[in-house]
N, C-alpha and C positions, 0 to 999 in steps of 0.2 A: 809745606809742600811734601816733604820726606813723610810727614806722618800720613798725609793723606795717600800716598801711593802708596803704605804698606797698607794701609787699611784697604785699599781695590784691590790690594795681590791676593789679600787674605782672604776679602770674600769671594771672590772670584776661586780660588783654589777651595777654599769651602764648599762653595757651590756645586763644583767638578764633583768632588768626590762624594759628595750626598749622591749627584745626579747617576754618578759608575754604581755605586749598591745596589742601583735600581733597574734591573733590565727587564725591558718588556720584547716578549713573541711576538716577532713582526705580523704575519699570519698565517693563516688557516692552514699551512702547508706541513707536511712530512717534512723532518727533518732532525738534524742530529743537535744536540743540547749542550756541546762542546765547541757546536760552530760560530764563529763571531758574526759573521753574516747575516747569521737567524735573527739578532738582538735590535733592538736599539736601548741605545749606543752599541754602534758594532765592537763587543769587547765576549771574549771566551770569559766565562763565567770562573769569578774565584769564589772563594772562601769565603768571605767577608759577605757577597752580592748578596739581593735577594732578587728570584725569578716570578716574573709574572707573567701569566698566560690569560690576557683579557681577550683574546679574540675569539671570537664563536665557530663552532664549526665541527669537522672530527677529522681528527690529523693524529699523525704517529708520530712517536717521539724515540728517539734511539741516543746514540752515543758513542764515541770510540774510544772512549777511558772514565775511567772512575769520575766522578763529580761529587765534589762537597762544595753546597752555599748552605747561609744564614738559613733561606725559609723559601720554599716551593708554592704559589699560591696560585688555583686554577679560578679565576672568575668570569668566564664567560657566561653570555646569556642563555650559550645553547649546547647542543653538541657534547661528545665524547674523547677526550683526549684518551691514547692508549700508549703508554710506556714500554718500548720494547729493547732494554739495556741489553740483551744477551747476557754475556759473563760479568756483567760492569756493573757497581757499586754507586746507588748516590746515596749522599748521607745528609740530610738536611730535616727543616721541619716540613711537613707538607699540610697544608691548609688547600681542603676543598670547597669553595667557599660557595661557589655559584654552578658549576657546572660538574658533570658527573664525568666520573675517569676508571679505565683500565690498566692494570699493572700485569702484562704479561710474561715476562722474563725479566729477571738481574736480581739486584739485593738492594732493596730498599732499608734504611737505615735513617730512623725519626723518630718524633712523636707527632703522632696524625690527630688529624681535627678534622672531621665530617662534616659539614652541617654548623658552623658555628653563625648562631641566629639567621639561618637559613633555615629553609624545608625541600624535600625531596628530590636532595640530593644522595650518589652514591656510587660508594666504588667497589671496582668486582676486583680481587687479587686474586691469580691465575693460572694458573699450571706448575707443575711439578720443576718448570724451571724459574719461579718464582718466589722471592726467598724474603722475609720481613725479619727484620732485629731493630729493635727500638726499646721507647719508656713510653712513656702514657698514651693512651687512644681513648678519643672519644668521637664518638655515634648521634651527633644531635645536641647540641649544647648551647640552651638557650641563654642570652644578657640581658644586658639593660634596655638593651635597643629592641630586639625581636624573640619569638621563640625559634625554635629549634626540632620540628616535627615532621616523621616519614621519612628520616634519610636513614643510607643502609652502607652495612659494609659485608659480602661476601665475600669467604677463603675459601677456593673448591678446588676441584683436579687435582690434588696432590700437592697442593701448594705448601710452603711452609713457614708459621707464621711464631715469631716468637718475641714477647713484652717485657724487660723486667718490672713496668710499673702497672698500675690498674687502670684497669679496660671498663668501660663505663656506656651503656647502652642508656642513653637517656638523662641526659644532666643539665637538671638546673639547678646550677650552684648561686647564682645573682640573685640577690634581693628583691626580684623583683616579681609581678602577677603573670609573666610568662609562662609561656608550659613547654616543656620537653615531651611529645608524648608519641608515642607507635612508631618508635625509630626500631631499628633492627641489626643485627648482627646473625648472619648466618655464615655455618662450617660443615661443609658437604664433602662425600667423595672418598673412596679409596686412597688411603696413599694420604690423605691431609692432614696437616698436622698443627694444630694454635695450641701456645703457653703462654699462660697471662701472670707472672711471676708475682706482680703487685694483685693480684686478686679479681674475680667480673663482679659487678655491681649493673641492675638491670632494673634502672629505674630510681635515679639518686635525685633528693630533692631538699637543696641548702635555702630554699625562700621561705620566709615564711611567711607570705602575703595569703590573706584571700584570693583563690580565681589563678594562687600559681600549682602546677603540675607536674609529675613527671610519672606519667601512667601510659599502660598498654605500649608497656616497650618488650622487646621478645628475644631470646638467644633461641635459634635454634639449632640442633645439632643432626647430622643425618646422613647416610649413605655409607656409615663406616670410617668416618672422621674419628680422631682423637684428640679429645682436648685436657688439657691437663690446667688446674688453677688453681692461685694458694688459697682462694675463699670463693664464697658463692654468697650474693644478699640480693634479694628480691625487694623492690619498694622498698630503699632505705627515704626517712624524709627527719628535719630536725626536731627536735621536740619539741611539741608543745604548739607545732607550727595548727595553722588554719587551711594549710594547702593541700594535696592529695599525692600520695605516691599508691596507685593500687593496680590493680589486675594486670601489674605484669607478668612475663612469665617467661619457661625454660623449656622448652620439650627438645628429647632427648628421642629420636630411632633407628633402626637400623635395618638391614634387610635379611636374608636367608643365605647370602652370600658376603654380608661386609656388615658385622659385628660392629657397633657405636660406644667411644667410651666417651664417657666425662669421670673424672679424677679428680677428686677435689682434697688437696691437700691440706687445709682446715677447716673450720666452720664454714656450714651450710644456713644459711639465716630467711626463711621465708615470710615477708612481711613484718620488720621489725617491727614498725609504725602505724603500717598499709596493710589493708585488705586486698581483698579477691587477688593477692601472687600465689602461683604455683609453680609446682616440675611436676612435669610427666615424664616417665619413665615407659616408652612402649617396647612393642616385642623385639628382641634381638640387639638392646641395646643394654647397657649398665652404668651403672651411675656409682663409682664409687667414692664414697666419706672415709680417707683414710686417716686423719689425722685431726678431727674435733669432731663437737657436736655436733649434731640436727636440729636447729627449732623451727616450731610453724608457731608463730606467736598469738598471741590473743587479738586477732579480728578476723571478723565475719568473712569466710570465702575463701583463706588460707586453704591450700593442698599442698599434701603428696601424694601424686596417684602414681601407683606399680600397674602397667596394664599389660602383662605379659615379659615385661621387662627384668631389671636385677636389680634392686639396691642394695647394696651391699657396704651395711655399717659394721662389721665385727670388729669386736674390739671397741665401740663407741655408743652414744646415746642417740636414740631419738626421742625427742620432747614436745609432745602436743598438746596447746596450750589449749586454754576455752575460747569455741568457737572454729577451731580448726580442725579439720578433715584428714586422716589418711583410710585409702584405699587398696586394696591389693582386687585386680582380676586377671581372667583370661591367663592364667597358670602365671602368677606373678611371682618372683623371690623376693624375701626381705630377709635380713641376715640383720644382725642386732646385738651387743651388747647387755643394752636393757631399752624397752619398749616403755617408755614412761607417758602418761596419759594419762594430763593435768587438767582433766574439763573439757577434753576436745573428744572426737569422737575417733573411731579405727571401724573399718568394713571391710568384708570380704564378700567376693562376687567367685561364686566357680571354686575350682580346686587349684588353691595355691601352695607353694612351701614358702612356712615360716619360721624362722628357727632363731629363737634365740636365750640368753643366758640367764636373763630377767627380766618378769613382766612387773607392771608397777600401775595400779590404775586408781586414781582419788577418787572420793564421793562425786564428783562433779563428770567422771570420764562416765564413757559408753563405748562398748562393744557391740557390735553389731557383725553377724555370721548368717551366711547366705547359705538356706540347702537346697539344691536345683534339684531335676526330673533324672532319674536314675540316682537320687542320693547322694551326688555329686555336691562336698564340700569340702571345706577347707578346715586343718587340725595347727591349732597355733601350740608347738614345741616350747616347752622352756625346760632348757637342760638344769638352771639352778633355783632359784625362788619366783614363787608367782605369790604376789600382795594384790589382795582383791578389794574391788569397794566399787560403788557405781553400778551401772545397769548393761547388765548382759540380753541380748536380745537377739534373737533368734529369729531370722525368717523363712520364709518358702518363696522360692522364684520358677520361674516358667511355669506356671500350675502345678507343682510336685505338689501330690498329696498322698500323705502314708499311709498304707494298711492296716497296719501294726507287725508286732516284733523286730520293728526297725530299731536298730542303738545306731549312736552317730557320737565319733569321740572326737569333741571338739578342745580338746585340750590334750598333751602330754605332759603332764605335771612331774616336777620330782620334789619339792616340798612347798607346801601353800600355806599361807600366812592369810587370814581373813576371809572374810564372804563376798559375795554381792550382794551389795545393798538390795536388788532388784531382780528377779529373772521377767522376763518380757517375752513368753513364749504362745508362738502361733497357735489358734484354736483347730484343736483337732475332728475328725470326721466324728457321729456318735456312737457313741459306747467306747471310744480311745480317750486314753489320757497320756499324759507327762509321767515317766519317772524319772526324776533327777537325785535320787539318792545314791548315786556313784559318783556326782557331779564333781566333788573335790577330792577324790579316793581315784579315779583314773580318768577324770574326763571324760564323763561317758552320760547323756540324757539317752533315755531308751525311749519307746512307744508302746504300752500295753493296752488291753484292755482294762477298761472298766470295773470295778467290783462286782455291780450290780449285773452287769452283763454277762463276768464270768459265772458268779452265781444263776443267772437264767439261763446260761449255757450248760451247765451243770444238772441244772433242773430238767430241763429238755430232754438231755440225756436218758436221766434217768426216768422220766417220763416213758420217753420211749423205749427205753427196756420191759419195764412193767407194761406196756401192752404188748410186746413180744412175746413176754410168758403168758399174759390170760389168752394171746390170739392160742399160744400154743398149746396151753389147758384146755382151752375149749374145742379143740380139733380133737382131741383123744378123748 
């Protein structure tokens, strides 16, 4: 008899207190997140609880003091929840799981999960009275059960958003043929500010199944945002896998009035695994590598395009494997170390500045130099050694075509080590040719005449002098 009543007291108090961890949003309504009222079980949320917001709808959420539970979880079918904590702190995990949400004011304090084996979902973080410190974020995270695709997280107006752990656009880490794919993380706005302390990864893929994915996921950066992050890796996926991690990517701009950084305080990794990832770098924005390499690794579709913008590696390398593309146009900067170009290709469009300390190019690399209408191109600088090898190749863009005694110095050398294997230069009008015998003495291909042309030049000349004197013998 005694055992069996402590055994009902025991489940029964067991039962309770599972059932208190558990509060569910009564409904649809405005209301404060400290209120017991709001709940079932009418209890003000502790520490221990976890919150759940199953009801559909769009209703606002506030607060009249700090709040810390276990874990935040939004699953409704519909609708916008929008958090408006003012000066007030919660500190929890927040799981968006089903329904899209607003963080307009206070200081959110977690590690957030978008999207997990869900799609299209996303949350907008909010104005400049809207503050994030956490560890790990992730943007679309597909399992065992579902993927994980089109969901977003936006930081704008001045928001400020700050991670010690890595930030991850597109994860599929589960074993399984799921895909994680075109999920998004955008950072907008004067005044905005994300640090991703553990590193961004943009398009991470742990399956190694057939048919599983984590592609066409995107960071974008824009309006004058600053973001600052200890690594950058485009299309990471595990070795050897069967699954696809490609065309993700990173574009970075800015405007005439609100200057765009991205800061990246280690390696830059474009495509370890994956093809077709890039960065774009447009006008008014910069992209700094302060503190490791740059690689665009060996597959097909790999970029870095500068299109008016800054990259700026000094002091570091950039390394472009075979198969991989960098680009400079529309008055691009690239700042460099050493320019290493390992079988991949480098282009220039328009008149850029390039400047850097060493170039370095294998059998395998290509140079490709763009000279537009008015002669407009681009002179790649190197203040200490340039090692040559691979195919230089020269073009004409917008119909530029030279008359001759055109010179165009496409290099600033200060000591060169090797040839190219190849020069690949545009066929000129008739009777011009190429002179590239300055080509490694200062950088300079010119445009002359012909031999045979000068000589019939010559001849004409002189032709027509000799009838000037018999016209003018024969008048006396």
């Amino acid at each position: 008899m005694k055992t069996s009543l402590l055994v009902s007291v025991l489940t029964v108090t067991l039962a309770t207190a599972s059932y208190a961890d558990n509060l569910e949003w009564n409904a649809p309504v405005n209301g404060n997140i400290d209120d017991a009222s709001q709940w079932t079980p009418n209890s003000e949320p502790a520490s221990d609880d976890r919150l759940f917001f199953s009801v559909s709808g769009d209703y606002t959420l506030g607060s009249t003091r700090d709040v810390s539970v276990t874990n935040v979880t939004l699953g409704g079918n519909s609708g916008v929840i929008r958090f408006e904590l003012g000066n007030h702190h919660l500190q929890t995990s927040l799981i968006i799981a089903n329904q899209d949400a607003t963080w307009a004011s206070g200081q959110l304090t977690t590690n957030l999960q978008i999207g997990n084996a869900t799609s299209g979902l996303g949350f907008l973080f909010d104005g400049a009275n809207s503050r994030f410190t956490g560890s790990a974020v992730s943007i679309g995270r597909s399992s065992g059960t579902a993927g994980a695709n089109e969901n977003s997280l936006s930081v704008t107006n001045g928001a400020n958003f700050a991670t010690s752990s890595a930030v991850i656009v597109g994860n599929n880490d589960a074993n399984t043929a799921h895909t994680a794919n075109a999920n998004t993380l955008s950072i907008s706005g004067t005044g905005t500010t994300f640090a991703a302390g553990g590193g961004i990864i943009v398009g991470n893929l742990g399956s190694t199944l057939t048919g599983a994915a984590a592609s066409g996921n995107r960071l974008v950066i824009e309006d004058g945002a600053q973001v600052t992050t200890a690594s950058l890796v485009l299309g990471r996926r595990a070795s050897g896998t069967l699954a696809t991690a490609i065309n993700n990517s990173v574009r970075v701009t800015g405007t005439s009035t609100a200057g765009t950084l991205l800061s990246v305080n280690g390696n830059i990794s474009i495509g370890p695994v994956g093809g077709g990832n890039s960065l774009y770098v447009g006008k008014y924005a910069t992209v700094e590598a302060k503190s490791g390499n740059t690689s665009l690794n060996a597959r097909a579709g790999n970029k870095l395009e500068v299109d008016g913008g800054v990259f700026d590696a000094s002091g570091r390398k950039i390394i472009g494997y075979a198969l991989s593309t960098i680009s400079m146009s529309d008055s691009g900067t690239l700042k460099a170390e050493e320019l290493d170009i390992r079988g991949g290709t480098f282009t220039t469009q328009g008149q850029n500045s390039i400047d850097l300390e060493q170039l370095t190019l294998n059998d395998k690399a290509t140079l490709q130099l763009s000279i537009g209408n008015g002669g407009i191109y681009s002179t790649v600088n190197v203040s200490e050694t340039a090692t040559l090898d691979g195919v230089l190749r020269v073009v004409f863009s917008e119909s530029f075509a030279p008359t001759g005694g055109e010179s165009f110095q496409l290099f600033g050398f200060n000591e060169v080590n090797g040839a190219f294997a190849e020069l690949a230069l545009p066929e000129l009008a008739i009777n011009l040719q190429w002179d590239t015998s300055k080509l490694y003495q200062t950088g300079t291909i010119s445009v002359i005449p012909e031999p045979a042309s000068t000589g019939l030049a010559v001849s004409g000349i002189l032709m027509a002098l000799v009838g000037y004197r018999f016209t003018r013998t024969s008048a006396r």
